[in-house]
C-alpha positions, 0 to 999 in steps of 0.5 A, a space after each residue: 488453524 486461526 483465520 485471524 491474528 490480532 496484536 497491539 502494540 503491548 505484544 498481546 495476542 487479543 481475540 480477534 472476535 473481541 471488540 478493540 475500536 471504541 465507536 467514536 475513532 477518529 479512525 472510523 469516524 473521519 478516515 483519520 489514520 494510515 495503515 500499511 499492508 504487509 505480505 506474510 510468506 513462510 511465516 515472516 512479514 515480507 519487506 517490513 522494514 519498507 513498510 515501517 518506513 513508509 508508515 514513519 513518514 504516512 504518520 509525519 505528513 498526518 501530524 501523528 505520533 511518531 510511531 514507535 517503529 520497534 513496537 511496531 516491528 515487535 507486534 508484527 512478527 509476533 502476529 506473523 508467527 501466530 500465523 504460521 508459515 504453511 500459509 500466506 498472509 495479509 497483515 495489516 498495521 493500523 494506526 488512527 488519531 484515537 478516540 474524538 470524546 478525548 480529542 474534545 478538551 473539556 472546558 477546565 482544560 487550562 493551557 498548561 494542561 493541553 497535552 491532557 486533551 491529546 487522544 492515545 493513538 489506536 494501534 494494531 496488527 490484524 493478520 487475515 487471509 490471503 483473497 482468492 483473487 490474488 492467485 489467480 492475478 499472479 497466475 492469469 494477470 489482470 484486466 485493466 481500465 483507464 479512468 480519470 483521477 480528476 487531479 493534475 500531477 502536480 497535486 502533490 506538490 501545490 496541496 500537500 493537505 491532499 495527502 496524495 503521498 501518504 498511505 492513509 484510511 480513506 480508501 472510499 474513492 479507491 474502492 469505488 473506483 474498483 467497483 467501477 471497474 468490476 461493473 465495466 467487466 475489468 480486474 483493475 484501474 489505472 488512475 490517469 491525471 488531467 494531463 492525461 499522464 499514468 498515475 497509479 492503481 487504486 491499490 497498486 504501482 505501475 510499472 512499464 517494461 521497455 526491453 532490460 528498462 523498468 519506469 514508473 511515475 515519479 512520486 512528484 506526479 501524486 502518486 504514493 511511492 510503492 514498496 514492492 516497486 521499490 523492492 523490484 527496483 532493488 532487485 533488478 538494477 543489480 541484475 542489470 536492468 536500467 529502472 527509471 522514474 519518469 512521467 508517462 503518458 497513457 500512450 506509453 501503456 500502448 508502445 511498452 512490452 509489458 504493463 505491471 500493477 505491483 501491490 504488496 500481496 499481489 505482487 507483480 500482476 501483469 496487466 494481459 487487458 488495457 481498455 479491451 485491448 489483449 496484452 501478450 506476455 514478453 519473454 521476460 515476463 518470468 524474470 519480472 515475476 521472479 525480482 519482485 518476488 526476492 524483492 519482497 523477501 529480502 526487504 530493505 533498510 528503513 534508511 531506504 525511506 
């Protein structure tokens, strides 16, 4: 049983204890790249077509090649079937801006010869395993704290170089922020904006759940649009639930019956802890778990994004 899987885009399966990354990408040097994480269940890359989607338009707004989504899909379900279905899975799709040695143009570069001073993208699919953490969130839920983004929610909107809408590799103040947390005796973050309105997590979308109604902040509010949000939102509107984009405010955590961090390998993890205060879980906590999980399964159309 391999405990990694790697794959580029040629459809090569490379040994993962080889070195792929050059020293000098753009990738490691400047966080300059996006990357999009993909649940493996009984072997196949749940709700793929989302995250193409979603990588298409993470590359667009970072002014990278258009990804070749077929490559991509091709690479992903090769190393989704190099994994296995006994197990689950975290695939990764990478894709950084290259090497900086040949984003530098030498000085004999003339202007007609421009396009020989572009670096080739590096581009992979890593497949590793799923932390132990993650059972326990589904199971248990989570413990949360609120902690302040320092941004206004209309970031996104005023300073769309802030890349607020864009899956990007610079997750250093995101990983802080969980480190934070974890020193504060807490699982997770929930990211509130100046106004004091609910933002996202540092690594998952909030959703709150008010009776048959699901509402989560609107992307316009410099959040990153969430693919297993999107999924559940899906899966629910065609069970008869009412889903909702809407601003929130932190006091609407308080009044909800039930708060959800939905990640694409957690899934849904409801929040049983905000700020020291116990969460109970509703009654239709079981239904909620259950729509993310055919949510993810059954995908969705890239035309969705």
């Amino acid at each position: 049983m391999v405990d990694r899987v790697l794959v580029t885009l040629d459809g090569v399966v490379r040994d993962a204890d080889e070195p792929l990354l050059f020293a000098d990408d753009i990738g490691v040097l400047r966080g300059d790249g996006v990357f999009e994480t993909v649940l493996v269940r009984d072997g196949d890359p749940c709700a793929l077509e989302f995250h193409l989607g979603r990588l298409r338009r993470s590359s667009q707004a970072l002014d990278l090649p258009e990804p070749e989504l077929a490559k991509w899909r091709e690479a992903a379900q090769i190393a989704a079937k190099e994994w296995g279905s006994d197990r689950e899975g975290i695939l990764r799709l990478v894709l950084t801006r290259g090497r900086e040695s040949e984003l530098n143009a030498p000085s004999s570069v003339t202007s007609g010869d421009l396009a020989a001073a572009v670096p080739v993208p590096t581009a992979y699919v890593l497949v590793t395993p799923v932390p132990e953490r993650v059972e326990k969130a589904r199971t248990e839920g989570v413990s949360v704290v609120t902690l302040a983004r320092g941004i206004s929610i209309d970031l996104a909107q005023a300073a769309p170089w802030q890349l607020i809408g864009a899956k990007t590799l610079s997750y250093a103040t995101n990983m802080a922020a969980l480190r934070f947390a974890h020193r504060m005796g807490a699982d997770d973050v929930i990211f509130t904006s100046t106004e004091n309105r609910v933002l996202e997590g540092p690594r998952s979308t909030v959703v709150i759940a008010r009776d048959k109604e699901l509402i989560t902040p609107p992307a316009k509010n410099s959040v990153l649009p969430g693919v297993t949000q999107r999924a559940l939102y899906t899966e629910a509107t065609k069970a008869g639930w009412e889903c909702r984009y809407a601003p929130l405010f932190t006091a609407d955590l308080l009044t909800c019956d039930s708060i959800w961090m939905l990640s694409s390998v957690t899934l849904a993890a409801r929040v049983n802890s905000l700020d020291g205060l116990r969460m109970s879980a509703p009654d239709n906590a079981e239904e909620i778990i259950d729509l993310v999980g055919r949510g993810i399964e059954r995908g969705g159309a890239i035309g969705d994004w």
